[in-house]
C-alpha positions as CSV (number, residue, x, y, z in Angstrom):
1,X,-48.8,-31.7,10.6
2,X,-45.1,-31.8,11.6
3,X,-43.6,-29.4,14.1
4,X,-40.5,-27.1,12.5
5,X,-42.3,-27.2,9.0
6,X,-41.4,-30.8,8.6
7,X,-38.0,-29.9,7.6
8,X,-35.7,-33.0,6.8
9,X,-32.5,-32.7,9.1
10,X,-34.6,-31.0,11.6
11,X,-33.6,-32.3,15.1
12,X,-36.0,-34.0,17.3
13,X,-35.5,-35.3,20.9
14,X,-37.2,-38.8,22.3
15,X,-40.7,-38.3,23.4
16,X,-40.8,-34.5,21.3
17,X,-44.2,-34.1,19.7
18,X,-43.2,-34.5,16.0
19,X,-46.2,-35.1,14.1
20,X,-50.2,-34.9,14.4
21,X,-52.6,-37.1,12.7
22,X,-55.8,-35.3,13.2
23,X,-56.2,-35.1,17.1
24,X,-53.2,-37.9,17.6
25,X,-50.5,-36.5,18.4
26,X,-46.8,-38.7,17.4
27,X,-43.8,-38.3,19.5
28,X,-40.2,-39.3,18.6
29,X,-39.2,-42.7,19.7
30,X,-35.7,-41.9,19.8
31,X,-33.5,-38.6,19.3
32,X,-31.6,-37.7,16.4
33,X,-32.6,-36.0,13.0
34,X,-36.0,-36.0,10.7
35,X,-34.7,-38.2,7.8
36,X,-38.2,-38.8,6.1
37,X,-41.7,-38.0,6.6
38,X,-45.6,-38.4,5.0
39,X,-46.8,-35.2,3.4
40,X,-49.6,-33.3,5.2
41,X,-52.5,-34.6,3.9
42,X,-51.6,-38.2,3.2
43,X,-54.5,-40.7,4.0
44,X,-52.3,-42.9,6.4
45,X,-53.2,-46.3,8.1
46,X,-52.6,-47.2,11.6
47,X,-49.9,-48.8,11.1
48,X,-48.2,-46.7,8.4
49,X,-44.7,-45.1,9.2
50,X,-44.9,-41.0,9.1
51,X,-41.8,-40.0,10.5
52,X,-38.2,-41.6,10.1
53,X,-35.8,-40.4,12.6
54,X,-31.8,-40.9,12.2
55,X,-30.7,-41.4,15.8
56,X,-26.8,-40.7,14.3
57,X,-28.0,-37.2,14.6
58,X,-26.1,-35.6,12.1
59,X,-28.4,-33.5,9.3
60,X,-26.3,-34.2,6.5
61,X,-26.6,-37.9,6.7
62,X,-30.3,-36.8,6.3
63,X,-29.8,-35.9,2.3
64,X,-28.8,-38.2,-0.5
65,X,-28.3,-42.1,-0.7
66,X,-26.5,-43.8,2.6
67,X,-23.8,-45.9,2.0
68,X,-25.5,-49.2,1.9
69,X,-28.1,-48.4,0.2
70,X,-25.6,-47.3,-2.7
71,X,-23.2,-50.1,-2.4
72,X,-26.6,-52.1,-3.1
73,X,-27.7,-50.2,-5.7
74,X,-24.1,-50.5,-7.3
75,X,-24.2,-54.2,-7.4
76,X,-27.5,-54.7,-8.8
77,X,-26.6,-51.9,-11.8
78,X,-23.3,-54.5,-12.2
79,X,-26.1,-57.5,-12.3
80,X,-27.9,-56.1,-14.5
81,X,-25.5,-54.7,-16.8
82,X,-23.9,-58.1,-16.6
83,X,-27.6,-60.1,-17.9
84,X,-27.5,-57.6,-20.9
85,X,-23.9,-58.4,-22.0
86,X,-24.9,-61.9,-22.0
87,X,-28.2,-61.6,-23.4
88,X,-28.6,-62.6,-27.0
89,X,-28.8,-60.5,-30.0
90,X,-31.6,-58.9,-31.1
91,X,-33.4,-59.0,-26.9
């Protein structure tokens, strides 16, 4: 269960309670901004990630693709558009 509903962009300071797992309670590592989360309900591991906190700290970088990720996602859409122009006929 996540404190504030869970909300993404919710703020969060270093050591705040953010999350229980059962009896465990989770506390921030570092301040800044809920940017993902596990659903309540989730069978998790020990070692699985619940929370993602931005430390930038600004809720709007919380929503939508960052920049690296999209420059990435840009260059393997020009990859793989690339591969198909080359492909052969008929593939």
């Amino acid at each position: 269960m996540l404190r504030d509903g869970g909300r993404i962009g919710a703020r969060v300071t270093a050591g705040e309670i953010v999350a229980t797992i059962g009896e465990i309670a989770l506390s921030a590592p570092l301040s800044g901004v809920i940017r993902g989360l596990t659903r309540s309900g989730v069978p998790v591991l020990a070692t699985t990630k619940v929370v993602e906190i931005d430390p930038r700290g600004d809720p709007s970088a919380a929503f939508g693709l960052g920049e690296r990720p999209r420059r990435i996602a840009e260059g393997v859409c020009r990859a793989l558009a690339a591969t198909q122009a080359q492909a052969p006929a008929g593939l």
